[in-house]
N, C-alpha and C positions, 0 to 999 in steps of 0.2 A: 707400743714401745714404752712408753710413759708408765703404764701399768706395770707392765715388768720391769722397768727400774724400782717403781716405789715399794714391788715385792722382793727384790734383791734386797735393797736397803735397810728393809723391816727380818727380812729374816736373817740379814748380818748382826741385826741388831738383837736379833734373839738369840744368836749364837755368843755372842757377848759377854750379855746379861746373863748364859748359861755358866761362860768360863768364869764368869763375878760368882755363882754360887757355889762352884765348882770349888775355886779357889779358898773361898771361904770358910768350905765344909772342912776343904785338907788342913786350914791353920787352925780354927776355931776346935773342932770336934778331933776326938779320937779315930783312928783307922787302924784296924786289923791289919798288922804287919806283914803275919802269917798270909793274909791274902794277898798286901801288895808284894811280895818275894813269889807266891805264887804264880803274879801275875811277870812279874819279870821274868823268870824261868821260861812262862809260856811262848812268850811274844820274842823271847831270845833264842829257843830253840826254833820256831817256826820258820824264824829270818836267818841264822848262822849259815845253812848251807847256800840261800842267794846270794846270801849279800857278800858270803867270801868266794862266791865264784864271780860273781859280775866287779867284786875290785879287783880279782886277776887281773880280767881280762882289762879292764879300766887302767888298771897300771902298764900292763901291755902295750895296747894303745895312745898312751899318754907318751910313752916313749918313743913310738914309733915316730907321731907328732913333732914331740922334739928333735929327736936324731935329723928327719930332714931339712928342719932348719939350720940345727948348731950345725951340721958339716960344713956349711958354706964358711963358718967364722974359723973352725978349730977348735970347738970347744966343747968336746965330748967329753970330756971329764968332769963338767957339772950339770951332766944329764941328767944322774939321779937325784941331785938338789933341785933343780926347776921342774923335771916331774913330778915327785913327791910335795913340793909346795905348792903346787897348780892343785892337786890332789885331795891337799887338807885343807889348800883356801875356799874350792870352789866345788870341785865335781863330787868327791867324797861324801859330803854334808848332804847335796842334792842327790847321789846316789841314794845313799841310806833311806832318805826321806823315800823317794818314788818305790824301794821296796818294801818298806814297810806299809805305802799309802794300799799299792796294791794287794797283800798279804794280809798284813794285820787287818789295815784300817778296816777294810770290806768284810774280814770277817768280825772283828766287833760292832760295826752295824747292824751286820744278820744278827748278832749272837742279844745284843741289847734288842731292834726289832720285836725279834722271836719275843724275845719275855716281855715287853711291852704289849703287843696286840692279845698275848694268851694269858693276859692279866696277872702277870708273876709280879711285875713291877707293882699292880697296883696291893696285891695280896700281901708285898715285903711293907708298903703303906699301912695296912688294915693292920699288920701285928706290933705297929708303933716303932719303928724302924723307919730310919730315913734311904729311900731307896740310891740318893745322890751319896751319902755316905757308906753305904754297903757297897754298893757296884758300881758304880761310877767313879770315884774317886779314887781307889787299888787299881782300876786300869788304865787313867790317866796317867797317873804317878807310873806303873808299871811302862806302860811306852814310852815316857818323855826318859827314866832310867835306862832301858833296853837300849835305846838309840845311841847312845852313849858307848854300852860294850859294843854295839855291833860295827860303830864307827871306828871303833879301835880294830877290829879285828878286818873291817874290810879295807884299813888304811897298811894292816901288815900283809893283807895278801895284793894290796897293788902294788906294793913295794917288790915283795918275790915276783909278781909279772912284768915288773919294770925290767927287775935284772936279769931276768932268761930272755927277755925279750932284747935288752941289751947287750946281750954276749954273743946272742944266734944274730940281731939286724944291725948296730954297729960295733961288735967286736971289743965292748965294754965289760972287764969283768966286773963280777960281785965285788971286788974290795975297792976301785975306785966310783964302782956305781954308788956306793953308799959312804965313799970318805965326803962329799963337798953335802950329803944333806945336812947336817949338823951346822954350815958353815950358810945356806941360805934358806932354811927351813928357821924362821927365828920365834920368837916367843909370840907378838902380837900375829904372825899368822898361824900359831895354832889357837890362839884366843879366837882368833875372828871363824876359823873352822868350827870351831866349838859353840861361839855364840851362834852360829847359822845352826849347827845341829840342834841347841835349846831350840830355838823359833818354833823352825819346820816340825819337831815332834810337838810342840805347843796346837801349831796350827791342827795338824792330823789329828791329834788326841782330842782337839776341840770338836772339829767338825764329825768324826767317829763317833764318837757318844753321843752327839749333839741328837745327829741326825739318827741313830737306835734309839735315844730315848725316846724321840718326841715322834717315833712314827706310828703309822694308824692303817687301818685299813686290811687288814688282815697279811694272809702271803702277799697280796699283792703290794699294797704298802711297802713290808718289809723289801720286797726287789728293786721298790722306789726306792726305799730311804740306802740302800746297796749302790743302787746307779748316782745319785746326787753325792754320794760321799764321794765317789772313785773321781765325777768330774770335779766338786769342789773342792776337794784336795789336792789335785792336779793345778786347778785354778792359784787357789790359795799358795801350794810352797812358792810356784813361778815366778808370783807378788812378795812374798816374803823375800825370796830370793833377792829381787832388785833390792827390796828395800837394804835387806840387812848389808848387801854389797856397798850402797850408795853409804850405809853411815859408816860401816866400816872401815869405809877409804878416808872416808873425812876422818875420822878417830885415829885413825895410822897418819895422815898427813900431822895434824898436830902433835901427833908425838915425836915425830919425828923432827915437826920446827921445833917442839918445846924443849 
């Protein structure tokens, strides 16, 4: 038990030290644009059609939620404000996060892996080329960018699954579904939606590459370093999640006393 603690700790700690050089590489050196736009395109088309079906159905649901509560008070007329903010504070950012971990993340694992064990990584090394600047750094940046549109685009279709689901389960049209979000959808919680989306693509983008660069061992390796991403990342946004929630709230309370 012991032992596997002090390997958890040590290989958090190398993942770290990964996103310190990571980081480093994207400020200090140049990056082919041309590839991180590539790399956006990729990682944006792969996720567009999940991620705007599972926020339908997320907005759907979300209303459904609500309606059986507000009935009791009378207050279906700010159904699509409290859906839609529950939406972009909380579930939306963890949405996108879980599809991208599964999609993307697993395939830039295999995809770094692969050139790792078949000595691509080492061979972009031998031609004086930094392999953390060539390939790793366009697809960090490209994810933690993606997340971004895709969280925009799966916050406008749970919005459209809010209001058909609104009109068919409590008899709410589209124009009062969507007059009261403007009125509880306020600035700091699209901030606070936004900063959980930075994290969670931070955390993914870390642990993805982490675990392709640094794997070994042939196929089999690469399916390790596949399986450890999908549960670390899983692991990882959960904890991020609480975290970011926890300061969140405290950053919203003071604003709100200040």
């Amino acid at each position: 038990m012991l032992n596997n603690l002090r390997l958890i700790i040590a290989d958090i700690g190398a993942a770290l030290l990964f996103l310190r050089e990571v980081m480093w590489t994207a400020v200090a050196r140049p990056v082919s644009m041309h590839e991180v736009l590539t790399q956006i395109w990729r990682v944006t088309v792969q996720s567009v059609a999940t991620t705007g079906l599972a926020g339908f159905f997320v907005g759907a649901i979300m209303t459904v939620q609500f309606t059986m509560q507000m009935k009791e008070f009378g207050a279906l007329g700010y159904l699509g404000g409290l859906a839609t903010s529950g939406t972009i504070r909380e579930v939306g950012p963890l949405l996108i996060a879980f599809m991208l971990s599964g999609k993307v993340g697993a395939f830039t694992s295999a995809e770094l892996g692969t050139m790792r064990v078949t000595e691509q990584i080492d061979a972009i090394r031998c031609l004086g080329a930094n392999p953390i600047q060539e390939i790793i750094v366009p697809r960090f940046i490209g994810i933690i960018v993606s997340s971004f549109f895709l969280l925009g685009i799966g916050l406008l279709m749970s919005i459209l699954g809010g209001m058909l689901m609104g009109s068919i389960f409590a008899g709410v049209n589209a124009d009062e579904y969507v007059r009261h979000i403007p009125t509880i959808v306020s600035w700091p919680s699209i901030a606070s939606g936004l900063f959980k989306c930075f994290v969670f693509a931070v955390v993914l983008s870390t642990i993805c590459t982490y675990r392709g660069y640094t794997a070994t061992g042939g196929a089999k390796g690469v399916g390790m370093a596949v399986v450890k991403t999908a549960v670390a990342t899983m692991v990882g946004i959960v904890i991020a999640d609480w975290l970011t929630t926890f300061l969140s709230d405290v950053v919203l309370r003071i604003f709100l006393e200040g």
